[in-house]
N, C-alpha and C positions, 0 to 999 in steps of 0.2 A: 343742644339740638344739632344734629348731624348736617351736611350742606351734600347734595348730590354732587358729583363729578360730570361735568358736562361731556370730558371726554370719553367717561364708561357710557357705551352703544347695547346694542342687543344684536349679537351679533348672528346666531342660528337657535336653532332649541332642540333639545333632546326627549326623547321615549323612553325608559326603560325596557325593558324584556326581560319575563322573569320565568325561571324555570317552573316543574310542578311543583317542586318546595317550597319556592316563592326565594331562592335565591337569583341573586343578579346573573342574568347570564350576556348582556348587551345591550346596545342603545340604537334606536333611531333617530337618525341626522334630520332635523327639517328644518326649510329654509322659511329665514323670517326677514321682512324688508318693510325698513323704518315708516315706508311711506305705505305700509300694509299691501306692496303687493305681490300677489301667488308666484309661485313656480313658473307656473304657465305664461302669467302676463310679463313677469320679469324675461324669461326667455329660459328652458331646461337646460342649455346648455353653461349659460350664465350664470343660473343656480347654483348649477352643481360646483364650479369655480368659485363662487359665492362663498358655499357653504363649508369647503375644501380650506381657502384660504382665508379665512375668518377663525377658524381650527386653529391651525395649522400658528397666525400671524398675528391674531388678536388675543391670545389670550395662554397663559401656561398654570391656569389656575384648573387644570380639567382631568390632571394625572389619569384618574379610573378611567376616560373615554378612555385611551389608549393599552389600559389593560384589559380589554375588554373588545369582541365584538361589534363592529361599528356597520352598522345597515345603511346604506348612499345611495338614493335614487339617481339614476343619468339617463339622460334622453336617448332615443333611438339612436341620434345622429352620432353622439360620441360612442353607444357602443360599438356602429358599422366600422367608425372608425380607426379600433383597432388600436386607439393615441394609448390606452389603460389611463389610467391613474397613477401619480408620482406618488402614490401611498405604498405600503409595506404590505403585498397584498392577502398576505395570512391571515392581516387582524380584520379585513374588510369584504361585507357580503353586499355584492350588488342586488340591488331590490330592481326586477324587472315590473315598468308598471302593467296593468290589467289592458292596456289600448295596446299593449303593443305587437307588430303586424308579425307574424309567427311566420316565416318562408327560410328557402335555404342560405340565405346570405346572413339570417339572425343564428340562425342554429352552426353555421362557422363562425362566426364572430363569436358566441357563447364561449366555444369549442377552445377558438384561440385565448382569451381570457383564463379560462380556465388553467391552459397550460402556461401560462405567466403566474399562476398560484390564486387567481382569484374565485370565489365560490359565488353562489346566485340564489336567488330568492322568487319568490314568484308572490307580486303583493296581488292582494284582493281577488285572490282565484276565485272564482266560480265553476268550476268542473267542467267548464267548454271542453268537448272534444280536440278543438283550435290548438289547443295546449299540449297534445301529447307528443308529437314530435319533437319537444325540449324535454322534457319529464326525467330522463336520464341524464339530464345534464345540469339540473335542479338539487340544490341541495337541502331547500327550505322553502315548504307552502307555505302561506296564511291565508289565513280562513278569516271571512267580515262574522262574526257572532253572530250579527243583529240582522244579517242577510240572509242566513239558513236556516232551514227547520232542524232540528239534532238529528229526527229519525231520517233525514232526507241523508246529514251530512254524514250520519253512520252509515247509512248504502253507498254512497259512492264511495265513502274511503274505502272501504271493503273490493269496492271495486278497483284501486290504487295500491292493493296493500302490495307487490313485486314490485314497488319504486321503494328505493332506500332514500327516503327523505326525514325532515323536520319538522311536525307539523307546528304551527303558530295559530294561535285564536289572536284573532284581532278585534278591538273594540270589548272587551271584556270588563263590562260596566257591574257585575252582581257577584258574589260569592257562590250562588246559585250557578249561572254561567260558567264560574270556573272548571267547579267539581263538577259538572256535565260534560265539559269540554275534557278535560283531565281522563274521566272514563271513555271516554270513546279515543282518546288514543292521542290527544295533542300533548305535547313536550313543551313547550313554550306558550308566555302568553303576554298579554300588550293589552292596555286597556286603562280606563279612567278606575276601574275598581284596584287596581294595583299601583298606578301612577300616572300621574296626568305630566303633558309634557312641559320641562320647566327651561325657561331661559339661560342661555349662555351670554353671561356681557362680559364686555373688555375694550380694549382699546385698541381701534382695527389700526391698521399700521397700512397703508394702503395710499398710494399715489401715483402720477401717470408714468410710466416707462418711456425713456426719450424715442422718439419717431419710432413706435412699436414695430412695422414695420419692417423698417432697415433691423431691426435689432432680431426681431424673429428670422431673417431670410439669413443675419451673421449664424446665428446657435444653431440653427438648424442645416450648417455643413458639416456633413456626415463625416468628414475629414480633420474637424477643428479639435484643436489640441487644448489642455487644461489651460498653458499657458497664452495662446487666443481668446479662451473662455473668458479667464480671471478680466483681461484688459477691456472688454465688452461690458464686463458687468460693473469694473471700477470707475467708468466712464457716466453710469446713471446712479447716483446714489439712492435713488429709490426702489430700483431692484436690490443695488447693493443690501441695502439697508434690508428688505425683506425674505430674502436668502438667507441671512445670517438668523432672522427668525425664525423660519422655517428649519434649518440645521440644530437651533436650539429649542423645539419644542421637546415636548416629553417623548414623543413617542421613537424619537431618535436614543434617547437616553445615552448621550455621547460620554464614554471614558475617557475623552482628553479633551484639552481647550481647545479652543478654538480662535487663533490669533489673527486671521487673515481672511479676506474672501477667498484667497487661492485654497485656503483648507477646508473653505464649508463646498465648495466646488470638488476636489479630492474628496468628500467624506460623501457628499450626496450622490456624484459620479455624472459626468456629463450627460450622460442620454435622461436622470431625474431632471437636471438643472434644465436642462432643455424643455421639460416639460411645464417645469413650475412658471418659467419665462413665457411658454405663451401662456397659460392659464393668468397669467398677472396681466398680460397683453391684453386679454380680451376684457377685464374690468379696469379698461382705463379711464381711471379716474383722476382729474386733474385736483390737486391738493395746494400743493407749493405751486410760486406762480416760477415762468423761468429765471428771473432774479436771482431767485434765494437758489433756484436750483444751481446756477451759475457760483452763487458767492458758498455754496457747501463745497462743492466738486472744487473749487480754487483753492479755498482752505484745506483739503485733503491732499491734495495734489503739493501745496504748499509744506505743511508737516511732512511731505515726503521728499519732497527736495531739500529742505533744511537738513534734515540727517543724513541724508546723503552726500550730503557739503563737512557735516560735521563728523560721520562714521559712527554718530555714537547709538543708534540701535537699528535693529533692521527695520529697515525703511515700509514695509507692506503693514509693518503695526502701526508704523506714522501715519501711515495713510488711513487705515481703520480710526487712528483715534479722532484726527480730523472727520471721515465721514460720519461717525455717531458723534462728534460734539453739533450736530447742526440738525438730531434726531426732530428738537421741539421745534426747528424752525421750517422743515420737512413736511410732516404729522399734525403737527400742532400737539404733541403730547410731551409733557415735561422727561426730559432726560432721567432724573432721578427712576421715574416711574417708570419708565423703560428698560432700567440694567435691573430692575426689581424683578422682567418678566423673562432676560434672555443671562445664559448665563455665559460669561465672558472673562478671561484673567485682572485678578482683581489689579494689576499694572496700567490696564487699560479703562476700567473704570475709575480706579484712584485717576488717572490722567487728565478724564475728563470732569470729574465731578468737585475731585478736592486740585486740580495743575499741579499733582504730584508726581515726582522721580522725570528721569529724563524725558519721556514722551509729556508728561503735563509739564513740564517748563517750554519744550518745543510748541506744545497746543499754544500756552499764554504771551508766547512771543510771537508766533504767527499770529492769532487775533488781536495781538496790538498793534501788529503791524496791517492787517487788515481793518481796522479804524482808523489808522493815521491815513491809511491810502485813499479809505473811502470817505471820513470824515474829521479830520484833522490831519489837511496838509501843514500844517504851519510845523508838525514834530516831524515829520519827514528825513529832515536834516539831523536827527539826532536817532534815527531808527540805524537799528543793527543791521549791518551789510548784509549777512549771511542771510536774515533774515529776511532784508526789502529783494534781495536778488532771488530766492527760494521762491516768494509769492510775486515777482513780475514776469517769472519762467511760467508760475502755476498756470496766471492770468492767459498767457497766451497760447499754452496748451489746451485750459480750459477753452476758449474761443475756440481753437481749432478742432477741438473733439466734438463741440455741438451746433458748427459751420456742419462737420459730416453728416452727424446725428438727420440735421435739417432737409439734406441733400439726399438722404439717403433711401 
């Protein structure tokens, strides 16, 4: 008999959408929250970040999302905003909800999204007049099934038919309902009679970003350079740590490894990274206490000054293998189970998993040497130099990098 995993969560939930053939044609993102609550109460904005990096960081069992169509609710505020979305924005239709206030600052903001490559949706139309001033800028209705009459919703579409749109029946609970919906002209359809919506679990990878802060006002100098970037992010291994997730989910579908945070930074491109950075910023959730975050960052910092004493590999993979050997004490999610979900050169999982080849003999002597320091001074005296001098450099870099953090 099977034992649950306490660490698989439920991270958002999915919809199907399915054409008139009843093939797949995309999915609906909705947010789900462990302590059951909505959208609304949790905050739209927070949501949508929610439901984004939960995607994105919890989970790489989801391949088809990413081939596919992906529909994301966002609140007014982020669209006035203008921020978009750090997604790819071919595969993604903003779903505009039914409340929201239709003036001319929505219909620029539309405008502008559109020309960053992203398309739009109009959920739970009702045929308000309210609505015609976006209509050309609308790529896809939906229609509530259970809220129209047929003969009512065949008069107005007739009345719509010079918009080149999508239409969607929503809520399409009967087989009856389909093929009525189907003849009068809808393309798509959403409903409990084709699929009801089914959970995404995984294991969310999520922790507090040091002094978010000081760290959003760094990324966000319009002048900062990759190599600025890399050192910001190498400093919190908790962003570290979920960038590098981010960079390896599927929807990236990366042709080459990925040996460093300076390459998931290069492959994302700073104006993404910048994005993803406050999006993490605002679901700051504290996980690790500062301790551990203190004794990961030292160990990292440590494997990079050990090679750089010794020359024997480059030193930015020392530092990766140190940051992901401190994955489970981070997250709380077992290491193993983690290189399961990102994919990484197998030099650096061998490193951490089996302290194989030179980066795992440098991890297994810098963690010996981080228990002799921390809990068995009496070996201290017989610890390798290269080794106690590597991690007493780390120790007071680390200090000094989250004196700023705290400062800042």
């Amino acid at each position: 008999m099977g034992t649950e995993n306490p660490q698989v969560k439920t991270l958002l939930a999915r919809q199907p959408i399915y054409s008139a053939q009843k093939d797949l044609f995309g999915f609906e993102l909705l947010f789900r929250h462990e302590m059951g609550s909505s959208a609304h109460e949790f905050g739209e904005e927070l949501a949508t970040s929610e439901v984004l990096l939960n995607l994105y960081t919890g989970t790489n069992q989801q391949s088809d999302l990413f081939s596919r169509k992906i529909f994301v609710n966002i609140s007014e505020g982020l669209l006035l905003s203008d921020a978009f979305l750090p997604v790819p924005p071919e595969s993604v239709i903003i779903d505009l909800s039914p409340s929201i206030q239709v003036n001319e600052p929505l219909i620029n903001s539309i405008k502008k999204w559109r020309d960053a490559g992203f398309s739009f949706a109009l959920d739970g139309f009702d045929f308000s007049p309210r609505f015609q001033p976006v209509l050309d800028y609308i790529q896809y209705i939906k229609v509530d099934a259970l809220n129209e009459s047929m003969s009512e919703i065949d008069s107005k579409m007739k009345n719509l038919s010079h918009y080149s749109v999508n239409w969607i029946a929503e809520r399409v609970e009967t087989e009856t309902q389909f093929t009525k919906f189907k003849e009068l002209g809808f393309t798509l359809f959403q409903g409990y009679f084709l699929a009801k919506p089914t959970a995404i679990q995984g294991q969310p990878v999520r922790g507090k970003i040091n002094n978010s802060i000081a760290t959003i006002r760094a990324v966000s100098d319009p002048e900062i350079e990759v190599a600025e970037m890399t050192n910001i992010v190498n400093r919190d291994p908790s962003l570290a740590i979920q960038l590098l997730k981010i960079v390896n989910s599927p929807v990236y579908s990366l042709g080459r490894e990925v040996n460093s945070v300076r390459d998931a930074i290069v492959y994302l491109g700073l104006i993404q990274v910048r994005k993803w950075i406050i999006m993490m910023s605002m679901l700051n959730n504290m996980v690790a206490s500062s301790g551990t975050v203190n004794l990961v960052l030292t160990r990292a910092k440590a494997c990079e000054n050990y090679v750089e004493k010794s020359h024997a590999v480059k030193s930015d993979q020392a530092f990766l293998v140190g940051l992901l050997s401190g994955v489970h004490l981070l997250f709380g999610i077992d290491n193993k189970s983690f290189f399961e979900q990102i994919s990484l050169p197998d030099t650096i999982k061998e490193a951490i998993l089996e302290e194989e080849g030179v980066l795992g003999q440098t991890l297994s002597e810098i963690i010996k040497t981080e228990y002799n320091i921390l809990q068995n001074t009496s070996e201290i005296a017989d610890q390798d130099d290269i080794g106690l001098s590597a991690y007493r450099e780390a120790s007071t870099w680390t200090e000094e990098v989250l004196t700023v953090a705290d400062d800042g």
